[in-house]
N, C-alpha and C positions, 0 to 999 in steps of 0.2 A: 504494500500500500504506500502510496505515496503521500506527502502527508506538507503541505505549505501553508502555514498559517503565523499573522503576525507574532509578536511576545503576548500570548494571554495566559493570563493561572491555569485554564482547564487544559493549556499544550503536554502537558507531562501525562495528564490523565486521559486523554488519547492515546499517548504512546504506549501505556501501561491496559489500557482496554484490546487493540489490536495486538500486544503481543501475550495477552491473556486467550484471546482464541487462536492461538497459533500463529498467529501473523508476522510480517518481517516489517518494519517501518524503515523509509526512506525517504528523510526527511531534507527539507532545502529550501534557505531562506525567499521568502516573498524579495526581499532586497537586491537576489539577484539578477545579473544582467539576461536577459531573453537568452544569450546562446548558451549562457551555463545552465540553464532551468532546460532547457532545448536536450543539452548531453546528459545530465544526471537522465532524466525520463527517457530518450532513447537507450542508454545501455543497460538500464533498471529493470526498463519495462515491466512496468507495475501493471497488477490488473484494474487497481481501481484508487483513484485520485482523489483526496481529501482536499481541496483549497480554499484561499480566501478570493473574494469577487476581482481582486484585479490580476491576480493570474491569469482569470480567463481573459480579460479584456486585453492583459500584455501578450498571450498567445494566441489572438483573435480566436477562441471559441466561445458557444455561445452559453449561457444559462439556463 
C-alpha cells in the first residue's frame, strides 16, 4: 500500500493498521517533487494508494 499523507497524528496509526492485516506500507512525502513520487510508485507498485487530494491533482488523476 502506498501511503502519502501530510504530518497528521493519525499517520502512524495507518501505518500500524495496514501492517496489522498483513500489509507492507510504502510510504513518501506529499512534499515531493512529481518525478520522485512518479519512481517510488512505479518500482513499488503498490496495489492500492492511500493519498492526500493534491497528489492526485500533482499526478493529474482524478477523485
Amino acid at each position: 500500500m502506498g501511503v502519502s499523507l501530510p504530518n497528521w497524528n493519525e499517520t502512524p496509526i495507518i501505518f500500524f493498521a495496514v501492517a496489522k492485516v498483513g500489509g507492507i506500507v510504502v510510504p513518501f512525502n506529499p512534499n515531493y517533487r512529481q518525478n520522485e513520487i512518479k519512481y517510488i510508485l512505479e518500482n513499488s507498485k503498490p496495489k492500492l494508494l492511500f493519498v492526500c487530494e493534491n497528489i492526485e491533482k500533482m499526478l493529474g488523476w482524478r477523485s
